[in-house]
C-alpha positions in Angstrom: -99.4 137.3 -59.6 -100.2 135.3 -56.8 -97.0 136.5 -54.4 -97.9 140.5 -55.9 -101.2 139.9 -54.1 -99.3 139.3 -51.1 -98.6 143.5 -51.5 -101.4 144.2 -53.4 -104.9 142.6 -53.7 -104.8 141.9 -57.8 -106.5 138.1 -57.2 -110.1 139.3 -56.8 -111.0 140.1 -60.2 -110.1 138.2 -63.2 -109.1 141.6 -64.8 -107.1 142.7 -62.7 -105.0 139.3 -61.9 -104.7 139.5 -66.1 -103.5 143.0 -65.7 -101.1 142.0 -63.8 -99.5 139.1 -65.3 -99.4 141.0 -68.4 -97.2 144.2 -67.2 -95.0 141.2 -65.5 -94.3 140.2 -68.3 -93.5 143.2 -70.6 -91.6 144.7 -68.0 -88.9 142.6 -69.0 -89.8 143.0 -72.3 -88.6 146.7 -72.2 -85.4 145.4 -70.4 -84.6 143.4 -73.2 -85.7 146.6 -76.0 -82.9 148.7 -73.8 -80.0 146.6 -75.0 -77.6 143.8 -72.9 -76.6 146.3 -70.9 -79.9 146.7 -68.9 -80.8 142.9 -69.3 -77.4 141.9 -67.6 -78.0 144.6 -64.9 -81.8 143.2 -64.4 -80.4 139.6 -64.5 -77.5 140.3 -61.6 -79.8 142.1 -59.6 -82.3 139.3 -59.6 -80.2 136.7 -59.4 -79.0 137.9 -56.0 -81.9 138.9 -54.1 -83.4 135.1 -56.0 -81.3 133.3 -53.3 -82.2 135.2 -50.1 -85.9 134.4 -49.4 -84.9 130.4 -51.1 -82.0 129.8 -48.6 -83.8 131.7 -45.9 -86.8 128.9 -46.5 -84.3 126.1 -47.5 -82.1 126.2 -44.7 -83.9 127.9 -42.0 -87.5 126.3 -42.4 -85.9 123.0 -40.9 -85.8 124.2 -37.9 -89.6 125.0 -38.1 -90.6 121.8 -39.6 -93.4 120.0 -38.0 -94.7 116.5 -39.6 -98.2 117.4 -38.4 -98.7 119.7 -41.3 -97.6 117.2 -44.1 -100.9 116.5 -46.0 -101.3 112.7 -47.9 -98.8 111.5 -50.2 -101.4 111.4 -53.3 -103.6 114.5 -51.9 -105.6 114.6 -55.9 -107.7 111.7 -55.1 -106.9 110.6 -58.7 -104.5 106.8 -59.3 -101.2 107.3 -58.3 -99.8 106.8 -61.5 -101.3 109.8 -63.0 -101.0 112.3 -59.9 -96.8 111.7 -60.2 -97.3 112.0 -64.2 -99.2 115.7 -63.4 -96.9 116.7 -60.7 -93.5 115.3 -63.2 -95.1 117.5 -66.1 -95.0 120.8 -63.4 -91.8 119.5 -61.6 -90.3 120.0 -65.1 -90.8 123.4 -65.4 -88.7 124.0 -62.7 -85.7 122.9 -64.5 -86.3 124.2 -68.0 -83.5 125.7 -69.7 -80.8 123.0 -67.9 -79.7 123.4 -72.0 -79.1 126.9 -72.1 -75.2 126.6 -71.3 -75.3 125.1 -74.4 -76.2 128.2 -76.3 -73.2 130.7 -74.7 -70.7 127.0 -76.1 -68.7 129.4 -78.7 -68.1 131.6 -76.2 -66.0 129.6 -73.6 -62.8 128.2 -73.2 -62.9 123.8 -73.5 -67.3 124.0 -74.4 -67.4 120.2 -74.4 -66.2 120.0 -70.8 -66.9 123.5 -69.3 -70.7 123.3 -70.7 -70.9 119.6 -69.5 -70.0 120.5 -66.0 -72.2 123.9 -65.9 -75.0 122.1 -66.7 -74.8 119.1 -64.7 -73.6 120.8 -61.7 -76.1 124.0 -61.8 -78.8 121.4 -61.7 -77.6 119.5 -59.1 -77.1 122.6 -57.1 -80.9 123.3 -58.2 -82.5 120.3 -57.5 -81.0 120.6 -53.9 -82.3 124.1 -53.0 -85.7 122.8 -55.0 -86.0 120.0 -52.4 -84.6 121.6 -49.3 -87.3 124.5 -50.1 -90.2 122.4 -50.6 -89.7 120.3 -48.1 -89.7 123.4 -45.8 -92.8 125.0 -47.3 -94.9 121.5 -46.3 -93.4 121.1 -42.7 -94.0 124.9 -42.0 -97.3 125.2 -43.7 -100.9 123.7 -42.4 -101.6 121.4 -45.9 -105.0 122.1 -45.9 -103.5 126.1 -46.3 -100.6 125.1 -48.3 -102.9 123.7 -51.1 -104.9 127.1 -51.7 -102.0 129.0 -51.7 -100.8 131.4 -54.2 -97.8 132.4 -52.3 -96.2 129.3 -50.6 -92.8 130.9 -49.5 -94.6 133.9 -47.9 -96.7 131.8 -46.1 -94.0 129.8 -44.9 -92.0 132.7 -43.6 -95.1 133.7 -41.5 -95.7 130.9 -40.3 -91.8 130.7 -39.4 -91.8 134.1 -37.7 -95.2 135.4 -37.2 -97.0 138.1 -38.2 -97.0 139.3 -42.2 -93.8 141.6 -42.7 -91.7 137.9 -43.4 -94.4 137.3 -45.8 -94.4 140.2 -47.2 -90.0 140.9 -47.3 -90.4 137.8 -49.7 -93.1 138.4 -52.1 -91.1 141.3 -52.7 -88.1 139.5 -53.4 -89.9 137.2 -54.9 -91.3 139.5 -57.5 -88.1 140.5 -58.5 -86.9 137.3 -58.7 -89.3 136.1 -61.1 -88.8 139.6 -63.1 -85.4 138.4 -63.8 -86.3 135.0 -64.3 -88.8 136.8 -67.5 -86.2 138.8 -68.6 -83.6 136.5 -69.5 -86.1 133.6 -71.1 -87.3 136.7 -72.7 -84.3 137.1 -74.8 -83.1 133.6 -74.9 -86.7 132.9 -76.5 -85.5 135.5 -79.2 -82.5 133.9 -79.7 -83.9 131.2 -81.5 -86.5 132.4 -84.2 -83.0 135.0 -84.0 -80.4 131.7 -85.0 -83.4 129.9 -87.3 -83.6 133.4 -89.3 -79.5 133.5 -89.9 -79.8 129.5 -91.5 -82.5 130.9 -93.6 -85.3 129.5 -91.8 -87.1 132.1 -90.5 -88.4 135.5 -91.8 -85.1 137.6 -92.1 -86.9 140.3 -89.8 -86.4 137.8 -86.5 -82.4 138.6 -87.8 -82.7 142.0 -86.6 -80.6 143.2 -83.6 -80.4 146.5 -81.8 -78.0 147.0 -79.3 -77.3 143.5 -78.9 -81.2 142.2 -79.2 -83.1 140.5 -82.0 -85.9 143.0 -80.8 -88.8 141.5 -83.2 -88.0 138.2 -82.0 -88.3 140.0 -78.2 -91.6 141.7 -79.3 -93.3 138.0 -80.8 -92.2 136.4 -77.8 -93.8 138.7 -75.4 -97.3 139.2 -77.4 -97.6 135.5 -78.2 -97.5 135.1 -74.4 -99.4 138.2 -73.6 -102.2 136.8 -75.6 -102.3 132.7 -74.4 -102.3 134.5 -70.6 -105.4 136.6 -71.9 -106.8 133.5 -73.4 -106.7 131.3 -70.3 -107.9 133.9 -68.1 -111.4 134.7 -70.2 -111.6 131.2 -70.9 -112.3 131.1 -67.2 -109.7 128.8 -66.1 -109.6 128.3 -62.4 -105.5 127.1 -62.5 -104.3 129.9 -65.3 -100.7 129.9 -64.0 -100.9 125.5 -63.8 -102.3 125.8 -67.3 -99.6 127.6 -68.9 -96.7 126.1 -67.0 -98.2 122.8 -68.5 -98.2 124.6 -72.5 -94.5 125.8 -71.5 -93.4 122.2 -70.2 -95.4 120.4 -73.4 -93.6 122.7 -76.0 -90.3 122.3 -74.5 -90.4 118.5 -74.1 -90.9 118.3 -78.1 -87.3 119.7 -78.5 -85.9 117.1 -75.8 -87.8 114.4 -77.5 -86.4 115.0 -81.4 -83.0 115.2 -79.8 -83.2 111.6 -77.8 -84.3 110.7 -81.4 -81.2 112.0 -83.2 -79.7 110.4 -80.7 -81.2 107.4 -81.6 -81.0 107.8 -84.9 -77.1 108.1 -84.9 -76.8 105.0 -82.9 -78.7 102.8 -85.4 -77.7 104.0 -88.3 -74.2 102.9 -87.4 -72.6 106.2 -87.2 -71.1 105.0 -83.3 -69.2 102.1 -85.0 -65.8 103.3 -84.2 -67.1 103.7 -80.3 -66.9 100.7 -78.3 -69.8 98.5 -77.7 -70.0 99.1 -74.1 -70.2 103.1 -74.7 -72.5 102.1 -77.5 -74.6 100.3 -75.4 -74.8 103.1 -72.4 -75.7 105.6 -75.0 -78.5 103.8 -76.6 -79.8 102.8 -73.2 -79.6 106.9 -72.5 -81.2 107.4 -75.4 -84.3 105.2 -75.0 -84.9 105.8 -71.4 -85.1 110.1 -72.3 -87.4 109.0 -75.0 -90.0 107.1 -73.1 -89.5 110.4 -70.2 -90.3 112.8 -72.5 -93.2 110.8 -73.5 -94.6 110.2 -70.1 -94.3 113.7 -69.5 -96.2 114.6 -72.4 -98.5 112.5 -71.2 -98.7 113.8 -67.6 -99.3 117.5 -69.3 -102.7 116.8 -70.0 -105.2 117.0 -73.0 -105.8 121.3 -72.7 -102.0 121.7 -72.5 -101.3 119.7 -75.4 -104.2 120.7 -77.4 -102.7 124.4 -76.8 -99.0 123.6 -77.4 -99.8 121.6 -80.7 -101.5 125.1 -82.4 -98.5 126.8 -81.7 -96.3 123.7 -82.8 -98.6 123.3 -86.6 -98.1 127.5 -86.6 -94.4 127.3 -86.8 -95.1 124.5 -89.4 -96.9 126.7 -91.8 -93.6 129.3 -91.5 -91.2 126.9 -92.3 -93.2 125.6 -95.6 -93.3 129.1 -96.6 -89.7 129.5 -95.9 -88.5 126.4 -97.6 -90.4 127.6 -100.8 -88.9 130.8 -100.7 -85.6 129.3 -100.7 -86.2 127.3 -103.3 -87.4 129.1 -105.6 -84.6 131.7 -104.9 -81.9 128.7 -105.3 -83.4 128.2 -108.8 -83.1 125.1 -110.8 -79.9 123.8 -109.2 -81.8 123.4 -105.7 -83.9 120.9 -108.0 
């Protein structure tokens, strides 16, 4: 919303910034009800005008870079401690779905290699572009500028070139960008009520598919989200986007966490006998140290994040109790 009002003022009413996160987000959502077909269209397209404006900042910002405009290292005027927790909790967003390789593993040749590699060199490649980007956007940008905008990249493309047509040329890429980045979360969020509703433990509606998409899973996905966007904008939230980039990275640390402890849990309960000690001891160090960072970042998310993540969290609860009943009262006596 913030780079559209770079094209369009949508940022002066409440309403209309609302407006126009919501028909960001179901845009995508038709994509994904037109089949694979126009979601792997959508996805190409956006994945190649995604690197433009990025590199363009990345790689030609250095050459603007002026350490007068870098702002304080801890600019919150909160400890130190918590400010890296907070900014760790956002950071994280950036990077979620470094497990989606994972998901396309039965359909590649050698998964435990190829997806090993994919994921670890895609967020290498990331975390460079990430860092090359940022640091451009705080040596080209004034800070006390940089910290009110809504539009970072366009500002620092301005500020690279002059007047507003750089600015603009990216917001518009950027828009796209982020459309593609919504349509494909979009269907891999219906992938997996989609997966849970094949084992059984999900409503068998979310098993649905039409030309290639679980399309109620699709439809859930996009009205659950329509409706926590309406709810942090009437709930007068000054930071709607920072709120909800907090639920997302909250809900998707849970996940990481139960799988550090299954990790865990395999180590102890002696099922890594037959590895050597020195692997077993690298593993279980792996293990414990993802634990305690998911729980720090949980922490960092703060109490509203949390507090909105758990009632979606106790929600899915309630489904699963009525699906395990169902299932046993369908497997009889012998489930007893």
């Amino acid at each position: 919303v913030g780079y559209l009002d770079v094209l369009i003022p949508v940022n002066d009413h409440r309403w209309t910034a609302c407006l126009a996160a919501l028909a960001i987000q179901w845009l995508p959502a038709l994509a994904n009800f037109a089949g694979t077909r126009y979601v792997g269209a959508v996805q190409l397209v956006s994945t190649v005008l995604k690197f433009a404006p990025l590199l363009l900042v990345a790689v030609g910002g250095l050459f603007f870079f002026d350490p007068d405009n870098l702002g304080p290292f801890n600019a919150s005027g909160s400890s130190g401690i918590g400010a890296v927790s907070a900014a760790a909790a956002i950071l994280l967003f950036s990077y979620l779905g470094v497990e989606s390789a994972a998901v396309s593993a039965g359909e590649v040749k050698d998964p435990r290699r190829t997806v090993g590699r994919a994921t670890v060199i895609g967020t290498a490649g990331a975390a460079l572009v990430y860092l090359l980007g940022t640091l451009s956007v705080f040596g080209t940008v004034a800070h006390d500028r940089l910290v009110t905008s809504d539009a970072p990249f366009s500002d620092a493309v301005n500020a690279m070139f002059g007047g507003a047509w750089g600015g603009w040329a990216v917001a518009l890429a950027a828009l796209v960008s982020m459309t593609g980045c919504l349509n494909g979360w979009t269907l891999l969020s219906a992938q997996t009520p989609y997966a849970a509703a094949r084992d059984g433990l999900f409503p068998a509606a979310f098993a649905r598919r039409r030309r290639g998409v679980p399309t109620v899973g699709v439809g859930v996905t996009v009205v659950l989200a329509s409706l926590l966007t309406v709810y942090n904008y009437t709930s007068g939230s000054a930071k709607v986007f920072e709120v909800l980039v907090l639920v997302t990275t909250f809900t998707a640390t849970v996940p990481y966490l139960l799988a550090t402890a299954a990790q865990i849990f395999h180590l102890v309960s002696g099922q890594g006998e037959k590895v050597d000690r020195a692997r077993l001891a690298r593993d279980g160090v792996i293990a414990a140290v993802a634990a305690a960072f998911s729980l720090w970042l949980v922490a960092g998310a703060g109490y509203a994040a949390v507090y909105q993540g758990v009632l979606f969290l106790f929600a899915g609860v309630l489904v699963y109790a009525v699906m395990a009943a169902r299932r046993r009262r369908q497997d009889g006596p012998a489930a007893r």
